[in-house]
C-alpha positions, 0 to 999 in steps of 0.5 A: 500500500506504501508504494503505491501511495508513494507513487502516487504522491511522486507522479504529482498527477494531483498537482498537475490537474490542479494547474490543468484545471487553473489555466483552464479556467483562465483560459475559458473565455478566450477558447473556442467550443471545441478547445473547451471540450478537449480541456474537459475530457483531458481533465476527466482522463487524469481524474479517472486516472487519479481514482484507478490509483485510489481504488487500488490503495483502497483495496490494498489498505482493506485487505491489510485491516483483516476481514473487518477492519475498516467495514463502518467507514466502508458503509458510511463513506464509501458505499453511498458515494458509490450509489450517487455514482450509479445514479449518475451512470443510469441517468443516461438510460433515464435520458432515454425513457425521457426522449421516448415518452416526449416522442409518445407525446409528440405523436399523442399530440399530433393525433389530436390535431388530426382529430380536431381538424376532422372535427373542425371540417365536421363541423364545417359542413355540418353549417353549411348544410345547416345554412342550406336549410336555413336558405330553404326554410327561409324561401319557404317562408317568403312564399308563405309570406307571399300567400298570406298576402296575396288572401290577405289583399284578395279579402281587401278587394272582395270588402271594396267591391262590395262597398262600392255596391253599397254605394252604388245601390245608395246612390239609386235610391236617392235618385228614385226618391228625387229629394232636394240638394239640401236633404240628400246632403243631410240624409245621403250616408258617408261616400266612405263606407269602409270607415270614417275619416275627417274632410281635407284629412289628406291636404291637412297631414300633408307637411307631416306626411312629407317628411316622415316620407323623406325620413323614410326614404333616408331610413331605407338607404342607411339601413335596409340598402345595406341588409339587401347588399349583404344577401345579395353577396351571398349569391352574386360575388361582384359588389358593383352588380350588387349595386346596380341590382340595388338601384334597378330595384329601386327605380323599378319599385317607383315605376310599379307604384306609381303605376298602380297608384294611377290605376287606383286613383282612377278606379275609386274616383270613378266609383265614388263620382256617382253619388259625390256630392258635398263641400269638397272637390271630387279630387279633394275626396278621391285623395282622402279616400286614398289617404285612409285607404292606403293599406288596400294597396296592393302591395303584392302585385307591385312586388311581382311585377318589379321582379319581373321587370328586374329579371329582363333588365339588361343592365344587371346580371345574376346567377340562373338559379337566383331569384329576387325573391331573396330582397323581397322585403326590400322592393316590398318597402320601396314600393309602400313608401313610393306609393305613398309619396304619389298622395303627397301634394305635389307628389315626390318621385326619384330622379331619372339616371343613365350611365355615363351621364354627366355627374351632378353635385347637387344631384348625387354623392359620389362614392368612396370608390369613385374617382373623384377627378372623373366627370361621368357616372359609371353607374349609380347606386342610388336615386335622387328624390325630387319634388317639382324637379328640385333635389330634396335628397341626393342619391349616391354615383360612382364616377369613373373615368371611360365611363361613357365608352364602359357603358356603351361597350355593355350596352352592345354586349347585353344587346347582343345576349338579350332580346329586349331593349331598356328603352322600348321596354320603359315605353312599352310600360309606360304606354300600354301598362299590363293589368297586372301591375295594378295596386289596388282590384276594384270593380266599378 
């Protein structure tokens, strides 16, 4: 045991790592990875070394103490230092259980991805046959709609054919007794058998009437425009035809009501002059009539005939499985409150627009899309309201340059695919109108 103690001490190896380990240290900062490593492995070596020797001193002075000399120290000292090392050397193999269990992970995690993408795309089309319903529903809806107001307006007609002949039983009557002027005003019943309404009760409300019917007209603009243009987007990808649609709706919708307030205005003036007779002008009482009576306007025939008008126009474009329908609601109010503009004194109506006219500031906004250095309308998006040929609301235009040679190339486009002009088929609504495009049915 001596000498080997004794070689130890004289080969300095203690000493010598002692240094190894100070100019490394020195020298740490200035060495590049891989000399810093060799430095490590170097020192490990000598370490490793240094304990072979001490474990063959340790043997040496075991095996002089006899079988139990030394064995408490033995278990106290040497034992447990021996268990952290063995520690040490399996935490490789821990290393390893480690690395499995992070790629049972990894693989544990992209199996839920897999799953939630599945279920996301489950889910995906699970709304969109959801919202395919809902479109179905909805058009189911709309049609009933449709019919419940059609038995509705046909109930309407049914009570005001029967009024009128009451009226006109009435008026025989009185003609058979022969009274005089004085008494047939005294005792003659209300030309208004419907109910009862006050005399001049629509020149009265006329300002007020007016400008809840402005109000209106703003209302739909800044709000129900924009609910049209957004079930619009769902079939129809171009936002400039999505427009164009919006204000052809428009226009046509004041073409259907005014046509049909015509029709009616000259159906219950025919029926209430045969037995008129009062303080109050023919006109006068015709107007009043229709005034409180505006709820038989049939509101119905105006809508099918707007959408039919729309489905041959030659400046807008739709899908072949689309139908109008979809914004039924919208041409419904645009016809209700232009129907009621027409009992206005004097009556309003929307101003007429032409793509690649001139763009007029006190006619139309220009949109934000537009180019505002541009001095023609490409296309309008909505109609200016007018009383006597007086802007009282601006509509909205977009102005784009080339918009004249833009119109004129479509125009010889649609000419080409569609049979029927736009010009010849306003002038033959205008001229000829078709019965059906009446708002209110009464027999005289």
């Amino acid at each position: 045991m001596a000498d080997s103690l004794k070689r130890l001490v004289t080969a300095e190896s203690c000493r010598l790592l002692q240094e190894k380990l100070e100019n490394w240290y020195w020298d740490y900062e200035i060495n590049s990875c891989d000399q810093n490593l060799n430095r490590c492995c170097e020192l490990i070596e000598m370490n490793s070394v240094i304990q072979g020797q001490l474990f063959t001193i340790l043997n040496e002075t075991s095996r002089e103490g006899g079988h139990y000399g030394g064995v408490e120290t033995i278990k106290t000292r040497l034992l447990p230092w021996l268990g952290t090392c063995f520690s040490h050397a399996t935490s490789g193999r821990l290393f390893e259980t480690n690395l499995s269990f992070n790629q049972d992970s990894i693989e544990k995690e992209r199996q839920l991805r897999q799953l939630a993408t599945s279920q996301t795309l489950q889910l995906q089309e699970e709304l969109t046959s959801t919202r395919l319903e809902l479109d179905r529903v909805q058009q189911d809806l709309a049609q009933t709609q449709l019919a419940l107001e059609d038995t509705k307006t046909k109930s309407a007609t049914t009570l005001l054919t029967a009024a009128d002949e009451i009226i006109q039983l009435r008026a025989v009557i009185a003609r058979s007794r022969s009274p005089s002027p004085r008494r047939i005003r005294s005792r003659s019943p209300s030309p208004l058998p419907l109910r009862s309404c006050s005399p001049g009760r629509a020149r009265s409300t006329n300002a007020s009437r007016h400008g809840v019917l402005v109000a209106r007209f703003g209302d739909i603009y800044s709000r129900e425009r924009f609910d049209a243009e957004r079930i619009l987007r769902a079939y129809i990808g171009d936002m400039e035809m999505v427009q164009r649609i919006i204000y052809t709706a428009a226009v046509e919708s004041f073409q259907a009501a005014k046509l049909a307030y015509r029709q009616f205005k000259m159906r219950v003036r025919k029926t209430l002059s045969i037995g008129h007779s009062g303080p109050e002008s023919l006109e006068d009482t015709v107007l009043d009539y229709i005034v409180h009576h505006e709820d038989l306007y049939d509101v119905q025939a105006s809508v099918t005939e707007v959408i039919r008008s729309m489905k041959i126009n030659p400046k807008i474009s739709f899908p072949p499985e689309f139908d109008f329908v979809v914004i039924n609601s919208f041409i419904r109010e645009l016809c209700r409150v232009a129907f009621s503009m027409q009992t206005l004194t004097p009556p309003l109506d929307i101003a007429f627009g032409m793509d690649g006219e001139l763009f007029s500031e006190t006619k139309y906004h220009r949109s934000v899309d537009s180019d505002y250095t541009a001095a023609l309308v490409a296309y309008h998006v909505w109609p200016a309201l007018m009383e006597n040929d007086v802007v009282i609301v601006k509509g909205e235009a977009v102005t784009k340059r080339g918009a004249l040679w833009s119109h004129r190339s479509r125009s010889r486009s649609k000419s080409r695919s569609r049979s029927v002009s736009p010009l010849l088929s306003h002038l033959s609504r205008s001229r000829s109108p078709s019965p059906r495009r009446s708002g209110i049915k009464i027999t005289g």
